[in-house]
C-alpha positions in Angstrom: -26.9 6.8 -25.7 -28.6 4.7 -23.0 -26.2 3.7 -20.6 -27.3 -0.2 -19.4 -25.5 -1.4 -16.0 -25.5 -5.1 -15.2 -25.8 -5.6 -11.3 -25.2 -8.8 -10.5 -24.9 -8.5 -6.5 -27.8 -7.4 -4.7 -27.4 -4.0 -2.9 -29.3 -1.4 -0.7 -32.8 -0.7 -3.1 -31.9 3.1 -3.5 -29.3 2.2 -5.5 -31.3 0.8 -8.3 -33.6 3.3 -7.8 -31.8 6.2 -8.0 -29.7 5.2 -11.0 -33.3 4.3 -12.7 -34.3 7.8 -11.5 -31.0 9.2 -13.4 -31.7 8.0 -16.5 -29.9 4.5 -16.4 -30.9 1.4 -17.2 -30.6 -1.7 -14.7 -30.5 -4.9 -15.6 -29.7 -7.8 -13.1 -28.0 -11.1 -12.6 -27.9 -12.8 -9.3 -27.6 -16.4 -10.3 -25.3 -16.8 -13.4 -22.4 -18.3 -13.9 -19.2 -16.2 -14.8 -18.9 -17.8 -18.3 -22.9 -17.2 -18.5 -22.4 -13.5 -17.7 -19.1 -13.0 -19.8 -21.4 -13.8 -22.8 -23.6 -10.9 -22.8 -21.4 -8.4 -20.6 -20.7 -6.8 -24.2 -24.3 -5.2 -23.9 -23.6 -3.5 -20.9 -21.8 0.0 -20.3 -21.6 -0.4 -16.7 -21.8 -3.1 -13.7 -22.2 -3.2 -10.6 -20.5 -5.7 -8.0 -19.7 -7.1 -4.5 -17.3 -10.3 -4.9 -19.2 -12.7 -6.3 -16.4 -13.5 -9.0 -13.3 -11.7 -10.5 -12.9 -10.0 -12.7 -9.9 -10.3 -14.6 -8.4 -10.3 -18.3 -10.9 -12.6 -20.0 -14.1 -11.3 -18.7 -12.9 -7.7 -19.5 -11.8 -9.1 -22.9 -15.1 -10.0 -23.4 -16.6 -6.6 -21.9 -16.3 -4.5 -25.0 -18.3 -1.9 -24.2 -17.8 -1.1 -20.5 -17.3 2.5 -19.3 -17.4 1.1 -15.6 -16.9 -1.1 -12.7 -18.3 0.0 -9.3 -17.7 -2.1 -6.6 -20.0 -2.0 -3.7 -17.3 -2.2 -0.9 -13.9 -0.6 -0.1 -11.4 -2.7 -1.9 -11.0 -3.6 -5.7 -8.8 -7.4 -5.2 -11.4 -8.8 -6.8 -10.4 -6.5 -10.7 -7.8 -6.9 -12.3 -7.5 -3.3 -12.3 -4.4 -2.6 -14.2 -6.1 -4.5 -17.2 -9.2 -2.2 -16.8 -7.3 0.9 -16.8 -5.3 0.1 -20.0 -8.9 -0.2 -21.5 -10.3 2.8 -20.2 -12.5 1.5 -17.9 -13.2 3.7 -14.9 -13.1 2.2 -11.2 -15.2 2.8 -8.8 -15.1 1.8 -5.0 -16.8 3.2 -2.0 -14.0 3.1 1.1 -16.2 6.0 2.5 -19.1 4.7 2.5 -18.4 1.6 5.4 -14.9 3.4 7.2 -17.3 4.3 10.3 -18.9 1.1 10.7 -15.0 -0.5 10.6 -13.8 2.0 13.0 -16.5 1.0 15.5 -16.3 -2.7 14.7 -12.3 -2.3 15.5 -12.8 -0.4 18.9 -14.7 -3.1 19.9 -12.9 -5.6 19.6 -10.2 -4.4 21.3 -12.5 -2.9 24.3 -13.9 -6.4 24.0 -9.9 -8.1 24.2 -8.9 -5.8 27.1 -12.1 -6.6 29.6 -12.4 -10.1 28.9 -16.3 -9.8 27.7 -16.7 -12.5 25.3 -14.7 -14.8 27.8 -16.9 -13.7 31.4 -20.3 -13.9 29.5 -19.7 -17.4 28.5 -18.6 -18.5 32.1 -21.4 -17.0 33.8 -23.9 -18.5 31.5 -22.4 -21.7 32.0 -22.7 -20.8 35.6 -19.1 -19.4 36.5 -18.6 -16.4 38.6 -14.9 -15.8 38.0 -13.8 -12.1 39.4 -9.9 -12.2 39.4 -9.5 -14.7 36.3 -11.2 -12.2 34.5 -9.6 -8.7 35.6 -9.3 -6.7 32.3 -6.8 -4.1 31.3 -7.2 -0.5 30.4 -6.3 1.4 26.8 -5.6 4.4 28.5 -1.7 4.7 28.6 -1.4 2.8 25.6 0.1 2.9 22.3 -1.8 2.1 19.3 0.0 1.6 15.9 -2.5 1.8 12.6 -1.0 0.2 9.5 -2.9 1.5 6.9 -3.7 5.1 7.3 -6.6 5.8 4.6 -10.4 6.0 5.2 -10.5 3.4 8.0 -7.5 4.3 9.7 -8.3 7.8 9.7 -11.8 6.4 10.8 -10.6 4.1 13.8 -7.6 7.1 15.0 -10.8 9.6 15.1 -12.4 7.1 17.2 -9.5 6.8 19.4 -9.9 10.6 20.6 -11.8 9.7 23.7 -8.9 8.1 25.4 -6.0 9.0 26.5 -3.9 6.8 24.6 -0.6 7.8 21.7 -1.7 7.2 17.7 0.6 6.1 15.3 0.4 5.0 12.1 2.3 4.0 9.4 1.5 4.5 5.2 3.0 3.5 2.2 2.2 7.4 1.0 3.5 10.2 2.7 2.2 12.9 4.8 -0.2 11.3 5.4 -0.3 11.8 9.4 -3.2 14.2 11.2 -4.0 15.8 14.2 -4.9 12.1 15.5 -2.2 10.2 14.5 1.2 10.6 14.0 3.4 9.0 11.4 6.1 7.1 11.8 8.5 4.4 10.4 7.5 0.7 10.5 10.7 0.5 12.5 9.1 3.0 15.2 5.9 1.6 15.0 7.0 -2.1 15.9 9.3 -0.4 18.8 6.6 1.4 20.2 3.1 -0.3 19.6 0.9 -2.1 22.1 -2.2 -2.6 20.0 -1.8 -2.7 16.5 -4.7 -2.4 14.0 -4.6 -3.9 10.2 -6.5 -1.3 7.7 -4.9 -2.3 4.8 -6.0 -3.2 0.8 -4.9 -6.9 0.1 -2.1 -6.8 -2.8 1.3 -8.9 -3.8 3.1 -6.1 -1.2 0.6 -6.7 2.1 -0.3 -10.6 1.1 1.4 -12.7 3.9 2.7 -9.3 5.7 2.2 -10.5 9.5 4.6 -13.3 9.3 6.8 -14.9 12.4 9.5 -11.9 11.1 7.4 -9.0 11.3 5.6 -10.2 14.4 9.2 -10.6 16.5 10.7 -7.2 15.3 8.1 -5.9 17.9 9.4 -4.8 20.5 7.1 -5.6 23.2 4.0 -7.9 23.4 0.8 -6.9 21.8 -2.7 -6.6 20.9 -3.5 -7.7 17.0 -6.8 -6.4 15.3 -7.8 -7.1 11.6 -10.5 -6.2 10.2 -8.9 -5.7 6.6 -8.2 -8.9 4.8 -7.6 -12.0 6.1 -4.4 -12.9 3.6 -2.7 -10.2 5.5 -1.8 -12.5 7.9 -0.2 -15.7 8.1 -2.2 -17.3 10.7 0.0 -20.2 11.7 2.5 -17.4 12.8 -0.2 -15.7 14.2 -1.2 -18.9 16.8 2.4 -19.2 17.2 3.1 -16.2 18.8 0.1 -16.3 20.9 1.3 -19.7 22.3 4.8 -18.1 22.9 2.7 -15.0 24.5 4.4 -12.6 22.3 0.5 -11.9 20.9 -2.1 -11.3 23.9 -4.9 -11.5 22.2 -6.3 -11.3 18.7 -9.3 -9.9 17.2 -10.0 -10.9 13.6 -13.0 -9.9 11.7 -11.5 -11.7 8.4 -9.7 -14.7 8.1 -7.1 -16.4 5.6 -9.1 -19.0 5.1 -12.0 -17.2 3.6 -13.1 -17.4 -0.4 -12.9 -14.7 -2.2 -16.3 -13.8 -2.4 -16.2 -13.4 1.4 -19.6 -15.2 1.7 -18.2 -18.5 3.0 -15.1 -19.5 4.9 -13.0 -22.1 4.1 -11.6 -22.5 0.9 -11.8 -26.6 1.3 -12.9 -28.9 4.1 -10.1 -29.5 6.1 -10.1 -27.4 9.4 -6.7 -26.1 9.8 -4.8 -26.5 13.2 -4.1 -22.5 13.7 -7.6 -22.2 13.1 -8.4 -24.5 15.6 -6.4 -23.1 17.9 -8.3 -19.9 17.1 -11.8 -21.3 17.7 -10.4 -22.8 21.3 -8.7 -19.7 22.4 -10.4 -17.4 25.3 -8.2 -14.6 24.1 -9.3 -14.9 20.4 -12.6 -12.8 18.9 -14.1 -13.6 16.0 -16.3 -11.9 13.1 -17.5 -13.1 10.3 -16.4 -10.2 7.6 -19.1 -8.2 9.3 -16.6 -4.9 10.6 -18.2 -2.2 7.6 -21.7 -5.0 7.5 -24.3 -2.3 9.5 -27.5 -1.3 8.2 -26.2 2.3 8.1 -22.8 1.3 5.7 -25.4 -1.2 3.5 -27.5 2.3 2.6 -23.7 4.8 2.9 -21.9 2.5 0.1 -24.7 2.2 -2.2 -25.4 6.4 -2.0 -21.5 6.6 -2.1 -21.7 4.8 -5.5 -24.4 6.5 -7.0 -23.1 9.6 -6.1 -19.9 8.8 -7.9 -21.5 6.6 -11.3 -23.8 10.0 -12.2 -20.3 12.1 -11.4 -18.3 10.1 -13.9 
């Protein structure tokens, strides 16, 4: 039987043309609506996605035949996945294909943070030669605690080799520790961490995680990266504690503000006070969703799930 896949993101070109090549038939759908789409997704054994919409129980109600959902991108949010399953539909993500290009994004941040770059380029094109305002700090001698330790915080703790600086990490699974990370208890973690990096999957357990609670049980003041998702962290907690100091600086490549398609930001109109104080902030970076975004992830995630739709 011919196996018809319904892409209705655009993606790298080889991955159309290597599933063409295979054997499959592509069909896509940039523009539709979800309702529009839901109405012929029963023609279709597989589709392809980035976030444009989600899908949940009554667009897989109407996907009768679908062997298949690969999602161009690390996590699945968007799926009601536990629906899919109990209809035997397989799941497919690529959290390999983009885990260098976070690691990378995520060390420079922080290298960003700790020497003040963002901060001293903007003064000395506005004509500011400020030396001692801008004197950075060093990671060296540091501690830095991963929350998340899967593809991109096995990544980023790789990355981290180069310096002479202690790993730890912390993972709902177990054993999941290496030669470049240690793993530890939360509880150790928070007594122990000066920078801490966010590579976690954006569910009911991690929604809202960084609140004013978890950020005090830190023992000292710290460094906060995230380039996971944005709902991981309550932001007006997050401005709160930099005001108090207890946060020294913050790099965020996602926000809690974003849609869920990740292609725009704000949810409504209104700018929010946190993220105001965000924008104003000298000790504040921010991305736009871009951490696994390089040319070389854009081509790794679509080879990742070719790889896997002609395994399945």
């Amino acid at each position: 039987m011919d196996i018809k896949i319904l892409h209705i993101d655009s993606n790298h070109p080889l991955l159309w043309e290597q599933l063409q090549q295979s054997g499959f038939i592509n069909h896509e759908d940039f523009t539709s609506s979800k309702e529009e789409i839901e109405a012929k997704i029963q023609d279709y054994q597989g589709i392809v996605i980035r976030s444009r919409f989600k899908i949940d129980k009554q667009f897989l109600d109407k996907a009768t035949n679908l062997q298949f959902i690969a999602r161009v991108g690390a996590g699945l949010e968007s799926i009601d996945c536990e629906y899919a399953l109990s209809k035997n539909i397989q799941l497919i993500a690529a959290p390999e294909g983009n885990r260098n290009a976070v690691a990378e994004h995520t060390l420079g941040m922080i290298l960003s943070l700790f020497n003040n770059l963002n901060q001293a380029d903007n003064e000395i094109k506005s004509g500011h030669w400020n030396r001692e305002k801008n004197r950075g700090h060093e990671l060296d001698g540091k501690t830095v605690g991963i929350i998340g330790y899967g593809n991109m915080g096995k990544s980023f703790a790789q990355k981290l080799r180069g310096f002479e600086v202690a790993v730890l990490c912390y993972d709902i699974q177990e054993n999941v520790g290496d030669a470049n990370a240690i793993q530890v208890t939360l509880e150790e973690l928070q007594q122990k961490t000066d920078v801490l990096s966010l590579h976690i999957p954006w569910t009911p357990e991690t929604d809202k995680m960084v609140d004013a609670n978890f950020i005090h049980a830190f023992a000292k003041s710290f460094w906060i990266i995230n380039t996971s998702r944005g709902k991981n962290i309550v932001t007006a907690d997050l401005v709160e504690a930099m005001r108090s100091g207890k946060i020294l600086g913050a790099g965020l490549d996602v926000l809690e503000y974003e849609k869920l398609s990740f292609e725009t930001l704000f949810q409504d109109t209104n700018t929010p006070e946190a993220f105001q104080y965000l924008l104003n902030a000298n000790n504040v970076i921010l991305t736009p969703h871009i951490a696994g975004w390089t040319f070389e992830s854009h081509e790794r995630l679509a080879q990742v799930i070719v790889d896997k739709i002609k395994a399945k």
